[in-house]
SEFIDO-316967 format. One record per residue (C-alpha): residue in one letter; x, z, y. Coordinates in pm, 1 decimal. Layout:
N
["A", [X, Z, Y]]
...
***
This chain:
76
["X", [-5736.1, 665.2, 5618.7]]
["X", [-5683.1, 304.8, 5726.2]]
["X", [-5674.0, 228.5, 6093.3]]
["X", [-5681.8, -164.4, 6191.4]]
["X", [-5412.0, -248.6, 6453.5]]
["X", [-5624.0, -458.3, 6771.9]]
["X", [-5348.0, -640.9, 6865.1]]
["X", [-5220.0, -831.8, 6548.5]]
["X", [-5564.9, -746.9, 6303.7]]
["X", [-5333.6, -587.5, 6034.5]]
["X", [-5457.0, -214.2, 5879.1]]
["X", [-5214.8, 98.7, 5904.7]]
["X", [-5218.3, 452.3, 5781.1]]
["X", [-5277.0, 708.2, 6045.0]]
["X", [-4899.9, 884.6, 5895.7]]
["X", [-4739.4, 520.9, 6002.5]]
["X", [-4913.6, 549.6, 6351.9]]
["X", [-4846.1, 904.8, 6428.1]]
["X", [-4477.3, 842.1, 6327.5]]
["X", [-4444.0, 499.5, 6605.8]]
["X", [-4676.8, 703.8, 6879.4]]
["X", [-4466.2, 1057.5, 6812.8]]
["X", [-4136.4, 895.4, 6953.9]]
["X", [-3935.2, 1007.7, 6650.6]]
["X", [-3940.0, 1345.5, 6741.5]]
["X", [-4163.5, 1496.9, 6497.1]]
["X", [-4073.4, 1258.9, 6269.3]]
["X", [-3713.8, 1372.3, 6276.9]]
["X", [-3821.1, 1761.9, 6250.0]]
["X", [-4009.3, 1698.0, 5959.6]]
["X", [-3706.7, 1513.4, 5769.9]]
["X", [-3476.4, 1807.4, 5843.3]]
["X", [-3775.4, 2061.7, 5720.4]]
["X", [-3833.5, 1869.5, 5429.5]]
["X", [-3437.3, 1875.8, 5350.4]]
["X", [-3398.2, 2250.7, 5407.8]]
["X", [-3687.6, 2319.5, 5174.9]]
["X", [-3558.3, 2105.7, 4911.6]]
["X", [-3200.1, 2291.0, 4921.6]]
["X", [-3368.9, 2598.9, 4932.0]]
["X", [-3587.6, 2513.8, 4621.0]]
["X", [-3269.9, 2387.7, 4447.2]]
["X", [-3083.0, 2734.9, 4525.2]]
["X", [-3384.6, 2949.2, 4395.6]]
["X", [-3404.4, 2746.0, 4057.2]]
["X", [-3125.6, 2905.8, 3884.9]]
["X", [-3233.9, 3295.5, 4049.7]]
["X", [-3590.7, 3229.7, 3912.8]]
["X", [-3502.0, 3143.1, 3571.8]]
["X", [-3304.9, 3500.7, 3554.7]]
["X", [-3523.8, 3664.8, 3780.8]]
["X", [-3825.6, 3593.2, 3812.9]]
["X", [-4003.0, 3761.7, 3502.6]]
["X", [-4380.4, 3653.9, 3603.8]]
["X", [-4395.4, 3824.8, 3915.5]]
["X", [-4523.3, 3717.9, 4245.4]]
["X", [-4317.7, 3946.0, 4406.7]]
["X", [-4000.8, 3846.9, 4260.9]]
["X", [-4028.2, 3490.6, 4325.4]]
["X", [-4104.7, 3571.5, 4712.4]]
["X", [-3770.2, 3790.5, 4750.8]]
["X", [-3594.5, 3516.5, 4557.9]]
["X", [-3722.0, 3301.9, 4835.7]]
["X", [-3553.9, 3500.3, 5034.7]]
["X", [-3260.0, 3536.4, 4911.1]]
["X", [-3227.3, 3198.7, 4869.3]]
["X", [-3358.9, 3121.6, 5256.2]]
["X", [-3075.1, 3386.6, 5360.9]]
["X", [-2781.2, 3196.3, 5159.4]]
["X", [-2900.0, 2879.6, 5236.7]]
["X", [-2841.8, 2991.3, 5630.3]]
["X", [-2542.2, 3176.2, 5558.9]]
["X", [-2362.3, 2852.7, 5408.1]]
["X", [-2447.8, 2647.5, 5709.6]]
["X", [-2226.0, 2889.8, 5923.0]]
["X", [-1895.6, 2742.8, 6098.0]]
***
């Protein structure tokens, strides 16, 4: 949804609002979120395609798994 700005008459999505009102903030948070999901996707793809044999179940604990590595690399 388009929002028109009352100072200068020009239209903005609600997403480029929220990110000038937030202060950066949440903004920031959702960058690093995004970028942990992403590396954990990437660290899963090669445990699903040995693992994951069409089951639900299996592709939550590679989740997991790949969560728990993904922590255990970012350790000093």
């Amino acid at each position: 949804m388009w929002k028109k700005d009352t100072k200068n008459g020009t239209k903005h999505s609600e997403f480029y609002i929220e990110e000038k009102l937030s202060g950066g903030a949440v903004f920031e948070r959702g960058v690093k979120q995004s970028k942990d999901h992403k590396a954990i996707r990437q660290m899963a793809e090669p445990l699903m395609k040995k693992h994951w044999k069409d089951s639900v179940t299996n592709l939550h604990r590679i989740y997991r798994v790949a969560e728990y590595l993904l922590k255990r690399k970012k350790r000093p």
